[in-house]
C-alpha positions in Angstrom: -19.9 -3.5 12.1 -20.7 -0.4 14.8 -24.2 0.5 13.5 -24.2 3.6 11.0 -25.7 6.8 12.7 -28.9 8.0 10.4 -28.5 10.2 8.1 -30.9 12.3 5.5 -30.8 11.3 2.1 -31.8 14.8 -0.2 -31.4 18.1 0.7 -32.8 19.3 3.8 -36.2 20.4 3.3 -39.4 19.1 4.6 -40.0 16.3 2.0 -36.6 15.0 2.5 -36.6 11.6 3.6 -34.4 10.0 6.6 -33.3 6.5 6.0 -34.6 4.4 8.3 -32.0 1.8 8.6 -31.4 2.4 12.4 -34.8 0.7 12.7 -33.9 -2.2 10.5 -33.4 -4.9 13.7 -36.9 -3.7 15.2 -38.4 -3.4 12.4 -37.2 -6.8 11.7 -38.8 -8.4 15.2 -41.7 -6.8 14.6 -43.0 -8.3 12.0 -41.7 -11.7 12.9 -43.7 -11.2 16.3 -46.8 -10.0 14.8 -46.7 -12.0 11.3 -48.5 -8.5 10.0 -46.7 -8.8 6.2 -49.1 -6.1 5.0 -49.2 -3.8 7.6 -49.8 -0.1 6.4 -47.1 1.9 6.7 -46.0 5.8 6.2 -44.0 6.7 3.1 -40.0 7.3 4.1 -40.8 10.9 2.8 -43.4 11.5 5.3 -40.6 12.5 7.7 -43.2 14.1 10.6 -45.7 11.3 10.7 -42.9 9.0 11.0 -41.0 11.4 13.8 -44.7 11.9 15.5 -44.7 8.2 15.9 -41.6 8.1 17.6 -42.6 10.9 19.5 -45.9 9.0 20.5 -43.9 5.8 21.5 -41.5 7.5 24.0 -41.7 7.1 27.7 -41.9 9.7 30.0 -38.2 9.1 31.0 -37.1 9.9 28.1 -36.6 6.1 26.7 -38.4 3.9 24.0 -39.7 0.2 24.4 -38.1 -1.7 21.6 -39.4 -3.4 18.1 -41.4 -1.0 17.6 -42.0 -0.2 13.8 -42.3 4.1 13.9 -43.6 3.4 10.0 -47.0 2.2 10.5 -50.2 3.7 10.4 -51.5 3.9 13.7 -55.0 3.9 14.6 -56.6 5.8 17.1 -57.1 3.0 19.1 -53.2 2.4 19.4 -52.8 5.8 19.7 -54.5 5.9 22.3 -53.0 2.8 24.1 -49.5 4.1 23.4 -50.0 7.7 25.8 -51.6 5.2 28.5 -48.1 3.2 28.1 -45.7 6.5 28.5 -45.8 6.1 32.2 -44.3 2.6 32.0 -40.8 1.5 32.9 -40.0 -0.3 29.9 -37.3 1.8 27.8 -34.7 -0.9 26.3 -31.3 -0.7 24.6 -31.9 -4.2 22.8 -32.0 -4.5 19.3 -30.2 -1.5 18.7 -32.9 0.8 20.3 -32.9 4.3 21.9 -29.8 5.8 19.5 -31.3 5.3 16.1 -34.7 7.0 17.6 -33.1 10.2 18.7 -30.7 10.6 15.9 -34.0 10.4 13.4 -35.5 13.2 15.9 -32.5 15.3 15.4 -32.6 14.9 12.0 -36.5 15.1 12.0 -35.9 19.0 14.0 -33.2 20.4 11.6 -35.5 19.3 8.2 -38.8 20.6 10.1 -37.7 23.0 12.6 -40.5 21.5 14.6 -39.5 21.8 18.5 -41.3 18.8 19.6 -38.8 17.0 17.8 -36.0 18.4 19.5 -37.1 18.2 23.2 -37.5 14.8 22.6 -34.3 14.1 21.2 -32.7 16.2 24.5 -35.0 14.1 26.2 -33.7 10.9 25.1 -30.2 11.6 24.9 -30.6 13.1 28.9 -31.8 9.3 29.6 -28.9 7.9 27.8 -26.3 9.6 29.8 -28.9 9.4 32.9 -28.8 5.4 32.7 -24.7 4.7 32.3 -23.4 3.3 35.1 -20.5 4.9 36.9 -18.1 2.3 35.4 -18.9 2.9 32.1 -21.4 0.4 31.2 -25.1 0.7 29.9 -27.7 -1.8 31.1 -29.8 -4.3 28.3 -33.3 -2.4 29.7 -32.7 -0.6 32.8 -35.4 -0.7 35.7 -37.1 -3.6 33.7 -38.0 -5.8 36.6 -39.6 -8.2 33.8 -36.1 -9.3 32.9 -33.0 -11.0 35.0 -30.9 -9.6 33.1 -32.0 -6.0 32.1 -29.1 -4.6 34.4 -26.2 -6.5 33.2 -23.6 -4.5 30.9 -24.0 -5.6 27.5 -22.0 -5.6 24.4 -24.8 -8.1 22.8 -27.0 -6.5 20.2 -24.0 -3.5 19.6 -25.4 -2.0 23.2 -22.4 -0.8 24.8 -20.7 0.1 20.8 -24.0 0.9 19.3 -24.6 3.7 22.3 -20.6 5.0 22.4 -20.6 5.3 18.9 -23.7 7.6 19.1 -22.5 9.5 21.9 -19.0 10.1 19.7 -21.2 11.9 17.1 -23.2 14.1 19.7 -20.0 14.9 21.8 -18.5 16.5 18.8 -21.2 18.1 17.2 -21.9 16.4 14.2 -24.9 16.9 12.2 -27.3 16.8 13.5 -26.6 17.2 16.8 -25.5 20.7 16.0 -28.0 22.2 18.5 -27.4 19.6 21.7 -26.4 21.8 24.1 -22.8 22.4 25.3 -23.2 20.8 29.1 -24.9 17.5 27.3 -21.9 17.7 24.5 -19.4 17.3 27.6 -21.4 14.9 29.6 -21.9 12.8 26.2 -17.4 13.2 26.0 -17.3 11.6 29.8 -19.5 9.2 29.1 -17.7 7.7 25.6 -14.1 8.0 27.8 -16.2 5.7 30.8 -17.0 3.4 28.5 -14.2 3.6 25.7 -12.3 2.1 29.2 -14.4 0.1 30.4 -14.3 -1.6 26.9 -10.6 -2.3 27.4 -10.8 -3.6 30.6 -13.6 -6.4 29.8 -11.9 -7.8 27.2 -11.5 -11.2 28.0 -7.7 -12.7 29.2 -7.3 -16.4 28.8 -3.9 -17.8 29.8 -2.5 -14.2 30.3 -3.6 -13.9 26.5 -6.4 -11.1 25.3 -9.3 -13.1 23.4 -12.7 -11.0 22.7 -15.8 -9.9 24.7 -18.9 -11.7 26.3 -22.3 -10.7 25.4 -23.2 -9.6 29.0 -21.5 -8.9 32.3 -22.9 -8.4 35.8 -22.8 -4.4 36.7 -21.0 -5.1 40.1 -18.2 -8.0 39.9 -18.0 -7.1 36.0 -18.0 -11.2 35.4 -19.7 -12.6 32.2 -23.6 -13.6 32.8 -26.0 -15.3 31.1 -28.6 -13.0 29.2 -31.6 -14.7 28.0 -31.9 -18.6 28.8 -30.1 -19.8 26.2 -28.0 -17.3 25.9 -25.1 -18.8 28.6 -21.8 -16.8 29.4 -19.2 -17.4 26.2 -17.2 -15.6 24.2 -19.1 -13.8 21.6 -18.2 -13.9 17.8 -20.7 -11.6 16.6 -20.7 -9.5 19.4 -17.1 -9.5 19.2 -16.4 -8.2 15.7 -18.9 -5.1 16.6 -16.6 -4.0 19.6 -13.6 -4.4 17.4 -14.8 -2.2 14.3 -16.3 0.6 16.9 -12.4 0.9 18.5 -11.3 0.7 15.0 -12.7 3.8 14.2 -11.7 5.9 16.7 -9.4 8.7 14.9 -6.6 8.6 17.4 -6.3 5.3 18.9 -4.2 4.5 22.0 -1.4 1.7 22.0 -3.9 -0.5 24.1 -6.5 0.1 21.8 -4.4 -1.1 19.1 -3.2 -4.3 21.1 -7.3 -4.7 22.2 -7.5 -5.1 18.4 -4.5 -7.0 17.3 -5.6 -9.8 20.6 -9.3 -9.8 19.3 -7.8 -10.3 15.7 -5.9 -13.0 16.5 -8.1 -15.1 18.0 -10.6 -14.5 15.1 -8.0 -16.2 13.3 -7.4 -19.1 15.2 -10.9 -20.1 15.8 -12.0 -20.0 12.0 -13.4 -23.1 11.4 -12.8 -24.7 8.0 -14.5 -27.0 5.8 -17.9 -25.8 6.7 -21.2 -24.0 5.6 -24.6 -23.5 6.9 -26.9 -24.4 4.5 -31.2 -23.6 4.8 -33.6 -26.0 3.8 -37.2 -25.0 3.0 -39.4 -27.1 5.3 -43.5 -26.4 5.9 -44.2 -23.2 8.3 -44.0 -24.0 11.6 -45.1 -20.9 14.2 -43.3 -19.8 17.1 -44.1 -17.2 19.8 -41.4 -15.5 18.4 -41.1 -16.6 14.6 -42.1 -18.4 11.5 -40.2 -21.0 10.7 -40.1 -21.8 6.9 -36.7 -23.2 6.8 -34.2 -25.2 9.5 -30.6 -25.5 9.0 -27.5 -27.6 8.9 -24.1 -27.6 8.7 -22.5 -29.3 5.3 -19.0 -30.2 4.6 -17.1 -28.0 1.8 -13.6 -27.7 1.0 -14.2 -24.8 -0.3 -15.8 -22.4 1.7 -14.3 -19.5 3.1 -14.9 -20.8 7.2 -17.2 -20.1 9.9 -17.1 -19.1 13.7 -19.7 -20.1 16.0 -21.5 -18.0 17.9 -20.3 -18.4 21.2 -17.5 -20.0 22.8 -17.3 -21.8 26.4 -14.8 -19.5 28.0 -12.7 -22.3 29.6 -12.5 -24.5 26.6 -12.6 -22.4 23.9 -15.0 -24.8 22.3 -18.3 -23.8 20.2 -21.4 -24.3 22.5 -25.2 -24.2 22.0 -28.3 -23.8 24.0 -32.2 -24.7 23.6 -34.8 -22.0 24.2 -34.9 -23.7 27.4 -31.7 -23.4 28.6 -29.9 -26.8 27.6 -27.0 -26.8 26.2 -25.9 -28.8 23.6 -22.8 -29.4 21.7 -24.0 -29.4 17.9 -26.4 -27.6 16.1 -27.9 -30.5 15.0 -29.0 -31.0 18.6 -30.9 -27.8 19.1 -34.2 -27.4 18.5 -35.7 -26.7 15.4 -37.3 -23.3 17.1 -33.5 -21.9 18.3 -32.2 -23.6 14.9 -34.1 -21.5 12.4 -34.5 -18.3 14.7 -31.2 -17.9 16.0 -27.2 -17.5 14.1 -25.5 -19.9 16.0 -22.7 -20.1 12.6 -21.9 -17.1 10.8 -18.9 -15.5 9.0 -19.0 -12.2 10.8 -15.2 -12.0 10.9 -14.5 -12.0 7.3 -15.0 -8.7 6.6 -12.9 -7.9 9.5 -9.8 -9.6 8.5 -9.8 -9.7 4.9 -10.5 -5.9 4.6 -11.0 -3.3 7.5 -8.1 -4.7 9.8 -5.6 -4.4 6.8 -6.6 -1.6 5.7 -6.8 -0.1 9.6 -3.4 -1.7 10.7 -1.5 -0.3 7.8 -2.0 3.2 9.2 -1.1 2.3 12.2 2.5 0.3 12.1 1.0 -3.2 10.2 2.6 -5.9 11.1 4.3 -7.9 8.5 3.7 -11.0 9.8 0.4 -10.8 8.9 1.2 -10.0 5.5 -1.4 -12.3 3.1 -2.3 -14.2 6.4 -5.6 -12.3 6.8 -7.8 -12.8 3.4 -6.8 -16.8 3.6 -8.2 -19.8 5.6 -5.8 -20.4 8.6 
């Protein structure tokens, strides 16, 4: 599940439209922040307002502020309040930010040949590198002193894959980062073989046995934190199955890449959980700070679903945990709160895809193991 690098959809000319999928997660918060269903927006072939806007909303360091929507019709008003904003200090990595904004600026620059579009895409990447830490790692929001944990490395919201997977593309020069220059190419190679190890070396050991990854871990001691409050230190399903599908794809992959993957496969299939669905029920709107809530959701019995995973896993006993908003945990999702309930994926099948098709199909090019011959697209 490493997020897909934008790419341009016609033929490169300057009515060509750039899909805007990179933006999908912010777009996604934004509107459940604002509730603004109708908001104008620019047409996906109106590739320079939409790059001016993502001009507008960067930072003077070179970073973006995140759930921003770079679609909509801004009016001078906003305009204005956005310039008086550059100065600030709050450039973020969450939600799949940062990446998807330069990669549309490079893209933006070789349909337009506009060289706004490509100092701000140097601009950007320059703070990517800039901000990795010297073990590998890249911070949630670096600097934000607004957050506790806007230093801590994190894999949550595809941060640390999301970012390497980028930098992959830039090192080698693949459109469109045909024009990045040579030093940044290099830098953007030492900076995915930082963090390609750093991935390795965080993956969790239970018992002498490799599991998967937490969602955050402090920059120093390189222990798993807590991110936001109910977001406690576990092992990280989601999370998880993005790390495993970015190592996946590198081209050449080292023995210990390929036992990082086998251990993080194998405990996907031992903690399947059988038996069980999430199902939504429609209730009345309830507002959030941070949502509409218009259905809550339960767990159901069913012989015959495929399984689930939980979220996140206590790291000592390997048990599904969850947490309120505030910070409680709780041992059921029946005992969260309807606001965490409906706005959060505490169940998911994230995994299936994994072992039913791309591990297969990965492992058989790279000495399969038999024994897991038909063991992969079946409940355990």
């Amino acid at each position: 599940m490493v997020v897909a690098l934008l790419t341009t959809t016609m033929s490169a000319s300057a009515a060509a439209p750039i899909t805007l999928d990179g933006f999908s997660d912010a777009v996604h918060h934004w509107y459940n922040r604002t509730g603004q269903a109708d908001a104008p927006l620019h047409k996906p072939v109106d590739v320079k307002a939409i790059a001016d806007n993502i001009v507008l909303y960067q930072r003077n360091n070179g970073g973006w502020p995140e759930n921003k929507h770079p679609q909509r019709l801004l009016s001078d008003v906003e305009k204005a309040r956005i310039v008086a904003n550059k100065p600030n200090n709050d450039a973020s990595f969450d939600n799949r930010n940062i990446y998807p904004q330069i990669t549309y600026l490079a893209h933006a620059y070789q349909i337009t040949g506009d060289e706004r579009y490509r100092r701000a895409a140097i601009a950007g990447l320059t703070f990517t590198l800039d901000i990795q830490y010297a073990n590998g790692g890249w911070p949630h929001s670096p600097g934000r002193e607004d957050r506790s944990y806007a230093e801590h490395i994190t894999f949550a919201d595809e941060v640390m894959p999301g970012v390497l997977g980028f930098l992959r593309q830039v090192a080698s020069a693949a459109p469109p980062f045909e024009f990045v220059p040579k030093d940044l190419r290099e830098r953007a190679r030492g900076a995915v073989n930082r963090g390609d190890q750093l991935i390795l070396d965080l993956q969790i050991v239970i018992d002498g046995k490799p599991t998967i990854w937490a969602g955050q871990y402090d920059k120093n001691t390189l222990v798993p934190v807590a991110a936001r409050s109910y977001e406690l230190p576990a092992l990280q399903t989601w999370e998880s199955v993005a790390v495993v599908d970015y190592l996946m794809s590198k081209s050449q992959p080292s023995a210990r890449v390929i036992s990082a993957v086998d251990a993080a496969v194998d405990w996907f299939v031992d903690h399947r959980i059988e038996g069980l669905r999430v199902e939504e029920v429609a209730i009345n709107p309830v507002r959030f700070e941070y949502h509409t809530a218009t259905f809550d959701r339960k767990l159901v019995q069913d012989s015959t679903a495929l399984g689930l995973w939980a979220r996140f896993y206590d790291i000592k006993t390997r048990q599904p945990f969850f947490t309120n908003r505030d910070g409680s945990r709780v041992e059921s999702l029946a005992e969260v709160h309807l606001e965490r309930r409906s706005g959060y994926h505490w169940y998911g099948t994230w995994p299936e895809g994994l072992l039913s098709e791309d591990y297969p199909r990965w492992r058989a090019s790279h000495n399969a193991r038999s024994s897991y011959a038909g063991e992969l697209t079946e409940p355990k």
